[in-house]
C-alpha positions as CSV (number, residue, x, y, z in Angstrom):
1,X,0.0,0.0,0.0
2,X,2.9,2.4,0.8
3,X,4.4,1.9,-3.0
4,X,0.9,2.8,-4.0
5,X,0.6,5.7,-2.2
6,X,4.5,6.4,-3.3
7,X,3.5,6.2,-6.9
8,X,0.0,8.2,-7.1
9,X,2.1,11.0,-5.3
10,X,4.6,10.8,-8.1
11,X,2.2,10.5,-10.6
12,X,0.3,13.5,-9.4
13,X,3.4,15.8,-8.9
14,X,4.3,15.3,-13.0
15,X,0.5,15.6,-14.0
16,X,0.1,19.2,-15.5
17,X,-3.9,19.2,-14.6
18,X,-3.3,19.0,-10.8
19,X,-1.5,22.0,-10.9
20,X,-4.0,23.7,-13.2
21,X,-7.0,22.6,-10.4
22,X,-4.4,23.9,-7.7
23,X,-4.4,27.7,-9.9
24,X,-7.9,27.8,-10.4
25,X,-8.9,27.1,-6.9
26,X,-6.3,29.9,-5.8
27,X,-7.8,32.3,-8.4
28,X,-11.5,31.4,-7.2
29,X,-10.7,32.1,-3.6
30,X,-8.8,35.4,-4.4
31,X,-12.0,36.5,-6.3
32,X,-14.4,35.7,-3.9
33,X,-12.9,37.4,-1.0
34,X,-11.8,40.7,-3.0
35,X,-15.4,40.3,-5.0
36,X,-17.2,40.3,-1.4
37,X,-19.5,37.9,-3.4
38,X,-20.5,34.9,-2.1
39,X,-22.6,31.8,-3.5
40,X,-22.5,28.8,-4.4
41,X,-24.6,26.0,-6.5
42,X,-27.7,25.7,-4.4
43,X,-31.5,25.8,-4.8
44,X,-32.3,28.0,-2.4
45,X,-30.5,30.3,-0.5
46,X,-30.1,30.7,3.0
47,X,-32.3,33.5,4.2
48,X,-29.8,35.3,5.6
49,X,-26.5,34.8,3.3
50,X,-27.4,38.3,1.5
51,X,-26.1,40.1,4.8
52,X,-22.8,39.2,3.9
53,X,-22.5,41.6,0.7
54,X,-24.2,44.4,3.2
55,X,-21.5,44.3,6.2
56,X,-17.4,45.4,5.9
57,X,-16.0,41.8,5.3
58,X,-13.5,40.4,8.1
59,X,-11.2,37.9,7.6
60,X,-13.7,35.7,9.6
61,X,-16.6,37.1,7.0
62,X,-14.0,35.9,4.2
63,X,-14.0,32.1,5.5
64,X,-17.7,32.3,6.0
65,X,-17.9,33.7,2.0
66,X,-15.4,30.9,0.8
67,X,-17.4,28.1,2.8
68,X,-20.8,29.4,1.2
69,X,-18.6,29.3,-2.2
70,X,-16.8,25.7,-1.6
71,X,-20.2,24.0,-3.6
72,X,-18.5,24.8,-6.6
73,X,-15.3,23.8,-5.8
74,X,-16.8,19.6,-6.2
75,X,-17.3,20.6,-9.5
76,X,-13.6,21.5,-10.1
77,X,-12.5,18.3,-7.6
78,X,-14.4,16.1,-10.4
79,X,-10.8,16.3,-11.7
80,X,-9.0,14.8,-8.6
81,X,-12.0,12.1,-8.6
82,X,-10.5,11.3,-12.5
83,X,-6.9,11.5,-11.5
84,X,-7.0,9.1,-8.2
85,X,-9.1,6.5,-9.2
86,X,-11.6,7.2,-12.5
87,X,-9.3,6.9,-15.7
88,X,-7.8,3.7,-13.9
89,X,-11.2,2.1,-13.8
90,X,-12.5,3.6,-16.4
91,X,-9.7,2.2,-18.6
92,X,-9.2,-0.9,-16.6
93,X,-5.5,-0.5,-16.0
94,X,-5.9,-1.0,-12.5
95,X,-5.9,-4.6,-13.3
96,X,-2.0,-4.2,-14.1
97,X,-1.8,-2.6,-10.6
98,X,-3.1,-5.5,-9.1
99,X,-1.4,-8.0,-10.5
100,X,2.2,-5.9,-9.2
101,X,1.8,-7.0,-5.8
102,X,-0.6,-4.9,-4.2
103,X,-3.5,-6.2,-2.0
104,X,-7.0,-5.5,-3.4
105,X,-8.0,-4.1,0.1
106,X,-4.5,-2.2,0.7
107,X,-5.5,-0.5,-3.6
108,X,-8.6,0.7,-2.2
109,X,-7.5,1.7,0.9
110,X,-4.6,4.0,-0.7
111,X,-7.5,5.4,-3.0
112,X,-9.4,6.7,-0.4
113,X,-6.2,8.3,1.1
114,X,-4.9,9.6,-1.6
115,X,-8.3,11.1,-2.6
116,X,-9.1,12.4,0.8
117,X,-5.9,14.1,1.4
118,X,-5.9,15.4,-2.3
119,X,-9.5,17.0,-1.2
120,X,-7.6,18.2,1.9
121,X,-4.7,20.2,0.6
122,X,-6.9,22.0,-2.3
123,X,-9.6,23.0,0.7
124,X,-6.8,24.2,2.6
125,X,-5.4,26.3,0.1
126,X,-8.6,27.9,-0.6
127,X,-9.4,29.3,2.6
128,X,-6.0,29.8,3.3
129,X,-5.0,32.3,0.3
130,X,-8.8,34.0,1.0
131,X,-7.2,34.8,4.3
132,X,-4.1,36.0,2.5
133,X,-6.1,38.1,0.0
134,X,-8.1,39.5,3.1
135,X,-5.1,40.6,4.9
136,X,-3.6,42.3,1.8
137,X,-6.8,44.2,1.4
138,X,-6.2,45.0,4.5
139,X,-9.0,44.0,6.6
140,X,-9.5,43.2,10.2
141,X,-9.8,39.7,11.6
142,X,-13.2,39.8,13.1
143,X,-12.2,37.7,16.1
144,X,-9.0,36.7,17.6
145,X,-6.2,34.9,15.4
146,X,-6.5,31.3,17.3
147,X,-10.3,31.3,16.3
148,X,-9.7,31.8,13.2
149,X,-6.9,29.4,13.1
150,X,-9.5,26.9,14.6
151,X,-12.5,28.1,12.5
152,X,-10.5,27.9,9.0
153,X,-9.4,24.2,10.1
154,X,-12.5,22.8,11.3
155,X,-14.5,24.3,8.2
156,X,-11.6,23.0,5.4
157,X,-12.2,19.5,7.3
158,X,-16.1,19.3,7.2
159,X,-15.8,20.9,3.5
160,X,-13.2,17.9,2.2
161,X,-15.1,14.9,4.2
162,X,-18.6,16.4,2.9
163,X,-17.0,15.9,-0.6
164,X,-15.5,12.9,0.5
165,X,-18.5,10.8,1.2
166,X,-20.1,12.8,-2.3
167,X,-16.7,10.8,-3.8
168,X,-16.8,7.7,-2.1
169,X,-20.2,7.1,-3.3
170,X,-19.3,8.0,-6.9
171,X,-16.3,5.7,-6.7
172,X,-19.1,2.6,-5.8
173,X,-20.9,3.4,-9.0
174,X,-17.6,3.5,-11.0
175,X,-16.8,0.1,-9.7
176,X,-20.2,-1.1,-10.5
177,X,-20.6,0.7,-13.9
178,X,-17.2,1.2,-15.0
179,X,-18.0,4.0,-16.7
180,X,-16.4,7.3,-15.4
181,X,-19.0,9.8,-17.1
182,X,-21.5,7.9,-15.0
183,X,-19.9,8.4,-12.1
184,X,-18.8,12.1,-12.6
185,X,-22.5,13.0,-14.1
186,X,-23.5,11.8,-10.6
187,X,-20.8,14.2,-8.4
188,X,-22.4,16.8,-10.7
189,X,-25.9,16.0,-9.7
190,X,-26.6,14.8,-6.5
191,X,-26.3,18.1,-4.6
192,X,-29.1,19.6,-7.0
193,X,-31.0,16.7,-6.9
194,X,-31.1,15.7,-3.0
195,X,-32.2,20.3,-2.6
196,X,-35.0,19.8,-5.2
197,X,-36.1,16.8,-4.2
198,X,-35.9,18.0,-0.3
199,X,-37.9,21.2,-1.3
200,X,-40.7,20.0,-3.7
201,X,-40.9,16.5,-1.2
202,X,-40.4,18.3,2.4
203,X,-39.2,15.7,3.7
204,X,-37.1,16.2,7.0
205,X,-34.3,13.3,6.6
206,X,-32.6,14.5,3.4
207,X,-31.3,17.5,5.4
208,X,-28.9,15.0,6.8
209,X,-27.4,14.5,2.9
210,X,-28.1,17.9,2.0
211,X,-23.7,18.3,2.6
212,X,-23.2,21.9,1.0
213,X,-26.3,23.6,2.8
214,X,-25.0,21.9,6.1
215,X,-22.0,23.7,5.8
216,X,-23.4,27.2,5.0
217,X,-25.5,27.1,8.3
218,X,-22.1,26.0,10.0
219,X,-21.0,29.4,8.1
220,X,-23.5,31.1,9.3
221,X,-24.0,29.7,13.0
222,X,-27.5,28.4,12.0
223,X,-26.2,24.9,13.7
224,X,-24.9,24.2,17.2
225,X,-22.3,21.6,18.0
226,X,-25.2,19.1,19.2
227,X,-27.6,19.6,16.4
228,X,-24.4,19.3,13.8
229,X,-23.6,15.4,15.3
230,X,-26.6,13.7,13.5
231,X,-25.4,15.0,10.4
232,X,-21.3,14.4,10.5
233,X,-22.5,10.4,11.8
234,X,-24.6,10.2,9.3
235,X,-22.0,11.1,6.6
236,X,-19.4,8.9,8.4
237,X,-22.0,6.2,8.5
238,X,-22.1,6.4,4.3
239,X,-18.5,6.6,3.8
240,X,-18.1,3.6,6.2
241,X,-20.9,1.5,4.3
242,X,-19.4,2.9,0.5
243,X,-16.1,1.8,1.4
244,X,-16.9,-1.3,2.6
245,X,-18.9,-2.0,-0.6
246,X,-16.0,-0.7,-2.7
247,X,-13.5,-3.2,-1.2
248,X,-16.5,-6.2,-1.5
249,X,-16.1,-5.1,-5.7
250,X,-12.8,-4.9,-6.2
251,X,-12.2,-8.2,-4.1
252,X,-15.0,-9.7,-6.4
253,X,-13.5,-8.5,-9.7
254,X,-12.0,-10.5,-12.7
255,X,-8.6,-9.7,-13.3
């Protein structure tokens, strides 16, 4: 598993399009923050996420704005999805992978690592050069530096496991499929489709998949610590069961 992770690090530091992704997601959070425009690709709205283009922004108001923005950032990952794992099952080269050496369960389990910490990194540089481009437009922090510190962390890690699970189930319907515009068409339309669905249906439970407008009432203090735990178990609970049934496929597959 350690060679695998050795070599989709490699791969990825010589592979043009992750430093394209890297340049676009530094040039969206730059805009955002200097912009003072925030939004994302949701339904609805939050009622309230309009007060944010009426008040000076903060640095705090800046991570706010970028976490209301981060929806479209899955859109960009779609690329990270292709990189880690899509064109490899898409084209069926992982087979050659597998026959190497590598344990079926240890391949999967450096996917999901790889992935994850890929998601990570990009998350972290978009709030971080938002904080950057704040402080160079010179604004105030809007609380003290080690909440910020602590704020920016703890939204870049909800953000990047909210995709994750988005991800994890894609990567099940790859496995299943084999076909990566499947699995891509359905990271484009599953946040769209669980917030129509949730507002023509009204039904309560799909506000625990809803991932993106979960994190814009995190934003935007709309949740408190102990309402917010249904939701993050919930999401751990889907990772958990996609990953399991990711490493029942690829144990189960022809080579």
């Amino acid at each position: 598993m350690i060679n695998q992770l050795r070599a989709d690090f490699y791969r990825q530091s010589h592979t043009f399009g992750h430093y394209l992704l890297l340049a676009l997601v530094i040039l969206f959070s730059v805009v955002v923050v200097y912009s003072k425009q925030a939004g994302g690709i949701m339904v609805s709205a939050p009622v309230n996420i309009d007060q944010l283009t009426r008040i000076p922004w903060t640095l705090l108001t800046g991570i706010r704005g970028l976490t209301i923005s981060a929806s479209v950032l899955m859109y960009a990952f779609i690329s990270i999805f292709v990189m880690v794992i899509g064109y490899e099952f898409s084209q069926q080269t992982y087979k050659n992978t597998l026959v190497s050496g590598i344990s079926r369960s240890g391949f999967i389990i450096a996917k999901f690592i790889i992935m994850l910490l890929d998601l990570f990194v990009q998350v972290i540089v978009f709030f971080l050069v938002g904080t950057l481009t704040g402080m160079a437009l010179g604004r105030k922090t809007g609380t003290s530096w080690s909440s910020l510190f602590n704020t920016t962390l703890l939204t870049a890690l909800i953000v990047t496991f909210f995709i994750g699970v988005v991800f994890s189930m894609a990567i099940v319907i790859l496995m299943l499929t084999g076909s990566l515009i499947g699995s891509a068409v359905f990271i484009i339309i599953f946040p769209l489709l669980v917030s129509i669905v949730s507002m023509i249906s009204k039904w309560n439970w799909l506000k625990y998949i809803d991932f993106f407008n979960v994190s814009v009432k995190i934003s935007l203090k709309q949740l408190t610590v102990n309402q917010f735990q249904p939701y993050i178990l919930i999401s751990l609970a889907i990772l958990i069961v996609c990953f399991g049934i990711s490493l029942f496929l690829i144990k189960n597959k022809e080579l």
